[in-house]
C-alpha positions in Angstrom: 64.2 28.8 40.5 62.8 27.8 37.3 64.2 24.9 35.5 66.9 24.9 33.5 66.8 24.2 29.7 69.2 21.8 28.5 72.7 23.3 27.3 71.9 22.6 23.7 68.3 24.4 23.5 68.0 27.1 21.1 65.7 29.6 22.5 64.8 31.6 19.5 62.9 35.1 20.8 59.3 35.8 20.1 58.6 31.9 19.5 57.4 29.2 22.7 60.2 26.8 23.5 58.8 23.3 25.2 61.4 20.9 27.2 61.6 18.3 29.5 63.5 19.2 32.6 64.0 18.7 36.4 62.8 20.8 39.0 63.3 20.5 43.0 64.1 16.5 42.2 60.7 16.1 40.0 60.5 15.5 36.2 58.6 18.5 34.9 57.7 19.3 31.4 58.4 23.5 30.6 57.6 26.2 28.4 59.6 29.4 28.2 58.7 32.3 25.7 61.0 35.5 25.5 58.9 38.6 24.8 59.7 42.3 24.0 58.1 44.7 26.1 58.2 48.4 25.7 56.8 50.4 29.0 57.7 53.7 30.1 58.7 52.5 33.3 59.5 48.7 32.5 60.9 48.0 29.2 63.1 45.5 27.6 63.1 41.3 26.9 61.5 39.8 29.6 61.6 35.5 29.9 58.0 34.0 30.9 58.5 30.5 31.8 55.7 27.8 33.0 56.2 24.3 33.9 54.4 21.3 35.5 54.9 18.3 37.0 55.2 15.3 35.0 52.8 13.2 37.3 50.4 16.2 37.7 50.3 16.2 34.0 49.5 12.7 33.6 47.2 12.9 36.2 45.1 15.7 34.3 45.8 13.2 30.8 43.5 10.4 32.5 41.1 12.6 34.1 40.8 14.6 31.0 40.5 11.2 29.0 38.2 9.6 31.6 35.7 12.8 31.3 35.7 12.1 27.5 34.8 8.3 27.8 32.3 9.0 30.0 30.5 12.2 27.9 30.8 9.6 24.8 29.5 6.7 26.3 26.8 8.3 28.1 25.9 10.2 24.7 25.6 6.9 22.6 23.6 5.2 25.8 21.7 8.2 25.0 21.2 7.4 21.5 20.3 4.0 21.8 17.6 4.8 23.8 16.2 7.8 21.8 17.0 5.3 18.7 15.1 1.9 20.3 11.7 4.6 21.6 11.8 6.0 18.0 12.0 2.2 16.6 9.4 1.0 18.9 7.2 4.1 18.9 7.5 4.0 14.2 7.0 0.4 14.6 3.8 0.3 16.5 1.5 0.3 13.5 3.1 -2.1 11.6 3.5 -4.4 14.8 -0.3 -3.9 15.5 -1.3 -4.7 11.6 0.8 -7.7 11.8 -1.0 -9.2 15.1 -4.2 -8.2 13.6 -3.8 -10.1 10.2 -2.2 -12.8 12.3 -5.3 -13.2 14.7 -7.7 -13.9 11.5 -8.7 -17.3 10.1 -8.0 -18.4 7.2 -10.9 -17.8 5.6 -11.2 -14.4 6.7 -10.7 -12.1 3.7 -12.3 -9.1 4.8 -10.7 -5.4 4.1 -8.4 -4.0 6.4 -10.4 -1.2 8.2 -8.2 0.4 10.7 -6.0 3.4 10.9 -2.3 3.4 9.7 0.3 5.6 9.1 0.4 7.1 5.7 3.4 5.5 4.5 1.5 1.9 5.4 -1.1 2.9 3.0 0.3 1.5 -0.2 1.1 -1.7 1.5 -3.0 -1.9 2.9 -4.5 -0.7 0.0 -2.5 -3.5 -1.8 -3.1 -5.8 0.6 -6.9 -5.2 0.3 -7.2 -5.5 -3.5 -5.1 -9.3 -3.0 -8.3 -9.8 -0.2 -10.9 -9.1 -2.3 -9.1 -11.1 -5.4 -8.6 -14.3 -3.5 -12.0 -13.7 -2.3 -13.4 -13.6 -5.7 -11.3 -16.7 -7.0 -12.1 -18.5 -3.4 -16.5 -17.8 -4.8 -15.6 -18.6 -8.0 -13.6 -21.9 -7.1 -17.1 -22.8 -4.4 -19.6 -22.4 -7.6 -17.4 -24.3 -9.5 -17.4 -26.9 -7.5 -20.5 -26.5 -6.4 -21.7 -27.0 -10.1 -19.9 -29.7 -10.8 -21.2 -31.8 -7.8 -24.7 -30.8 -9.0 -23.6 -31.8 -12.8 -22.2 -35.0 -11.7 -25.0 -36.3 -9.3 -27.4 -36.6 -12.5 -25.3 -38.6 -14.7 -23.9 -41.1 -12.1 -27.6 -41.5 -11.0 -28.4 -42.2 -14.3 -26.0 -45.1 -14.9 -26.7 -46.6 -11.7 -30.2 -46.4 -12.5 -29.3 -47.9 -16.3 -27.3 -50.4 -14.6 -29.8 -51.8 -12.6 -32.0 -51.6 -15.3 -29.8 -53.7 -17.7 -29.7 -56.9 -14.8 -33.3 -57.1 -14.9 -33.9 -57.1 -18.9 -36.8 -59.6 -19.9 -34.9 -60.5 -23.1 -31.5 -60.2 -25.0 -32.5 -57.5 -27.6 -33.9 -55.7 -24.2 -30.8 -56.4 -22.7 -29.1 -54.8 -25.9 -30.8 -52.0 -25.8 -30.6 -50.8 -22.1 -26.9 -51.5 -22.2 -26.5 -49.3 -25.2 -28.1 -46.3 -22.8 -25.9 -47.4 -20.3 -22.7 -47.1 -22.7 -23.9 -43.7 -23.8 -24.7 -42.2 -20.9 -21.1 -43.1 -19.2 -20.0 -41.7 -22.6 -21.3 -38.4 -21.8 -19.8 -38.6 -18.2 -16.3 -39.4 -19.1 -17.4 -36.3 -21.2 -17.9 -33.9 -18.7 -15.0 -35.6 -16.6 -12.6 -34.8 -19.1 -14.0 -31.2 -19.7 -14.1 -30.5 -16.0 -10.4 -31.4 -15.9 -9.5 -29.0 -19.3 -11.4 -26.5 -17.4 -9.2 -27.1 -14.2 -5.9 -27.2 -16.5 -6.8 -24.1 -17.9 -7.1 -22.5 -14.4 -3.9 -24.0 -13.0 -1.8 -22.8 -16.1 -2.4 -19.1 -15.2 1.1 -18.2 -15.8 2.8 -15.8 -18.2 6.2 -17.8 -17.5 4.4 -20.5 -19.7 4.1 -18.8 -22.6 6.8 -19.3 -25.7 6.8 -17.9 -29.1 4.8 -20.1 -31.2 4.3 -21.0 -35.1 0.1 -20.4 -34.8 -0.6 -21.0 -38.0 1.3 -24.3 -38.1 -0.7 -25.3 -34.9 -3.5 -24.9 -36.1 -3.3 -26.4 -39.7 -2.1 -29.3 -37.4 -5.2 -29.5 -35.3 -7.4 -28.9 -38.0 -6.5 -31.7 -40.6 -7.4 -34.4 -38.5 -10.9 -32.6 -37.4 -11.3 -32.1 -41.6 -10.2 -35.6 -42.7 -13.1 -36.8 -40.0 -15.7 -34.3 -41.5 -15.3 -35.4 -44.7 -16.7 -38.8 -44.4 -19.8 -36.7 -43.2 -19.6 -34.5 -46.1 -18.9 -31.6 -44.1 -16.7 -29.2 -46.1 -14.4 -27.5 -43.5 -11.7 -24.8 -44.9 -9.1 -23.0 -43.4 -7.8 -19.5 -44.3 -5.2 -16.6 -42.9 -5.3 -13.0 -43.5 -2.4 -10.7 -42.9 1.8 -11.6 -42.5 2.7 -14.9 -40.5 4.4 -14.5 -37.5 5.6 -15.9 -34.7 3.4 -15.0 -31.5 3.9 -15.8 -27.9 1.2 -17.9 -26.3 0.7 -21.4 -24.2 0.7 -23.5 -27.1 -1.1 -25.7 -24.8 -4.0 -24.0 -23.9 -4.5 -22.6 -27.4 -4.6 -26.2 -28.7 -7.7 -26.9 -25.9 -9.6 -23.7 -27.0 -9.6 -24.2 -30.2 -10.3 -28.2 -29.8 -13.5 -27.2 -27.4 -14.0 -24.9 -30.6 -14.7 -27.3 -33.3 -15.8 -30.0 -31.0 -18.9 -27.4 -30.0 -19.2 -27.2 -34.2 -19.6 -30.5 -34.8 -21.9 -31.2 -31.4 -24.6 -28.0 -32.1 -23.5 -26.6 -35.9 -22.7 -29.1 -38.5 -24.9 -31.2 -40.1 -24.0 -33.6 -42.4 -23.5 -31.8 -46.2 -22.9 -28.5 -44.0 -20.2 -26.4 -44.3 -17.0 -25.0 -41.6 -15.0 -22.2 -41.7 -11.6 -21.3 -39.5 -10.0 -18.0 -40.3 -7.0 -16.8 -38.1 -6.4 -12.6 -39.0 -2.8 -11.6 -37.7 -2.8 -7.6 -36.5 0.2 -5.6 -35.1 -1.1 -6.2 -31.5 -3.6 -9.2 -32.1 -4.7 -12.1 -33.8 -8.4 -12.9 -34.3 -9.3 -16.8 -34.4 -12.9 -16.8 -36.3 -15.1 -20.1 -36.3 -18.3 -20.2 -38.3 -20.4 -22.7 -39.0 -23.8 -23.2 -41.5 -25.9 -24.3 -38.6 -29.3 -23.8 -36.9 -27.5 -20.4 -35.3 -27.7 -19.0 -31.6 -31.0 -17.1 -30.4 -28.8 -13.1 -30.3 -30.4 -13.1 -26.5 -27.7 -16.0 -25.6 -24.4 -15.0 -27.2 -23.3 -13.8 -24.1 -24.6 -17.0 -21.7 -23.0 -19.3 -24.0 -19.7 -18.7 -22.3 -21.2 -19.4 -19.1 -20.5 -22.4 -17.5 -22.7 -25.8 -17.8 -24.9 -23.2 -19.9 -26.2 -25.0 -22.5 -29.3 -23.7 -25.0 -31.2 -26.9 -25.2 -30.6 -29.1 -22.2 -33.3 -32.0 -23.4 -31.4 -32.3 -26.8 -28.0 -30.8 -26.1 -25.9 -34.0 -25.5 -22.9 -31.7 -24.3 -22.0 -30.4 -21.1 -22.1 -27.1 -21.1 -18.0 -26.7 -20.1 -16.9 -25.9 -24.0 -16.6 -22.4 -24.8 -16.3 -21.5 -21.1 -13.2 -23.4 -21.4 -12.7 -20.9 -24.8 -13.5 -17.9 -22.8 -11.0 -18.8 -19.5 -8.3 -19.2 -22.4 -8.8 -16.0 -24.4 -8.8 -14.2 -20.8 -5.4 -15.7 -20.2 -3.8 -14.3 -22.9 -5.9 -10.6 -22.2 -8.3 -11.4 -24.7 -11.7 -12.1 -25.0 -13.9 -15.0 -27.0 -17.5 -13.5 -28.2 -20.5 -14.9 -30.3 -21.9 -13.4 -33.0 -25.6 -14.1 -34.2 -26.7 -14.5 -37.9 -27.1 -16.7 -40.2 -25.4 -20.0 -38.6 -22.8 -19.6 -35.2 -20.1 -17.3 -35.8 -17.3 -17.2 -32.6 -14.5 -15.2 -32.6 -11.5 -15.4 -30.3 -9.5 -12.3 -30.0 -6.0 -12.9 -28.2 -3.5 -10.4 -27.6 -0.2 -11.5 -28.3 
């Protein structure tokens, strides 16, 4: 017999009805459903009723449950490894251009020449072009120093040379006289010491993060005065002028001081004679300012203007008491602010400095 529903049970027709009951001394859990069937030859409510064991039920709970742990666990074991192949397998590339960059030395800054995915491109091609500009600097830094070894060697020979010189003079106004070449030759060297450190300021300031908005004009007049007030006694006539609205401009206030220090120092070394005459003109423009510096002297031969900004160039190297290190210095500080420093020929030495600020 089927179980019985409890007394209280309200088995409404048409509608599953689900109770806990006893059957043959078991717990079972039952469904009964009442359903109206119209047959010719059976017809009337007929009373369908199902039940199960509670254990079997339980039974068929963990197996059912155990069947799902299982299909989830081995579908995200399944995963991991599809996941870790595809990880290893995208990787590759990247692992392989890592190990090769690692397994250069350090002065190895040749292009990357080996095939990579194209989404690695970007990162080689950029890679390259920070190669080839550290290359570049690294050549540039190896003349430099190269040429300043060279530019050295002389002078230090000389004043050992001079030295000696002085500890064998015959005579006191001998003596004078070899210690005054002595005295002006380690004049020049400090000289080119002190340019060859500008030169290496200049370099090791290559950072926008320097830059602050500066009164130009007011630097200027301030560097200027002193350089005038000097002149003078010469009878140099030196003026200063602007053209267009003051304003504010951002720029390393430091390095514009140097340039335009190397600027009237190479005007007094090569231009100015004494009765001549200097000119400084500083032109403001939406985008630019142009920093003009001409001079009444002998002029520059229109074949040089552009070797003038070379460095330890200098036009006469028998009477050219300089160094060579001036307007390069001029030329390495316009370039820092995306400008450019240029030298015009005519009548006397015209340079212009062109700054973008």
């Amino acid at each position: 017999d089927p179980p019985a529903p409890p007394p209280r049970l309200e088995i409404t027709r048409g509608e599953p009805v689900f109770f806990d009951s006893v059957s043959l001394g078991r717990p079972v859990r039952s469904v009964t459903l009442q359903e109206f069937i119209s047959e010719p030859q059976f017809g009337g409510w007929v009373t369908v009723e199902v039940w199960q064991t509670i254990t079997q039920r339980e039974a068929l709970s963990r197996e059912l449950v155990t069947q799902s742990v299982l299909l989830l666990a081995s579908l995200i074991l399944t995963a991991a490894l599809i996941l870790w192949f595809g990880i290893q397998l995208g990787l590759k590339p990247l692992l392989d251009l890592r190990d090769a960059i690692g397994a250069r030395s350090p002065d190895d800054l040749r292009p990357i020449r080996r095939w990579v995915p194209p989404e690695l491109r970007p990162l080689v091609n950029t890679s390259n072009s920070l190669f080839q500009r550290l290359s570049q600097a690294f050549a540039l830094r190896d003349a430099f120093i190269s040429d300043a070894a060279h530019q050295m060697r002389n002078p230090v020979a000389a004043i050992q040379s001079q030295a000696e010189a002085a500890m064998t003079a015959p005579d006191e106004p001998e003596l004078r006289a070899r210690v005054a070449r002595l005295t002006e030759t380690a004049r020049a060297t400090s000289r080119l010491t002190s340019q060859l450190l500008s030169l290496e300021r200049v370099k090791g300031r290559s950072l926008k993060e320097l830059f602050q908005t500066t009164d130009l004009a007011h630097l200027l007049r301030r560097r200027i005065l002193p350089f005038a007030e000097h002149q003078l006694r010469r009878g140099v006539d030196v003026s200063f002028a602007i053209e267009g609205e003051e304003r504010p401009v951002t720029c390393d206030p430091v390095l514009i001081e140097e340039m335009l220090a190397n600027l009237l120092d190479n005007a007094a070394r090569y231009g100015l004679r004494p009765g001549g005459r200097l000119e400084v003109l500083l032109q403001f423009h939406p985008d630019t300012v142009l920093l003009r510096v001409w001079d009444d002297g002998p002029g520059i031969d229109p074949a040089q203007t552009e070797r003038i900004f070379d460095r330890f160039f200098r036009i006469d190297t028998e009477q050219s008491p300089g160094c060579g290190l001036g307007l390069a210095i001029v030329q390495d500080v316009a370039r820092q602010h995306d400008g450019a420093a240029r030298c015009i020929a005519g009548p006397g030495c015209t340079i212009e400095v062109q700054l973008a600020v």
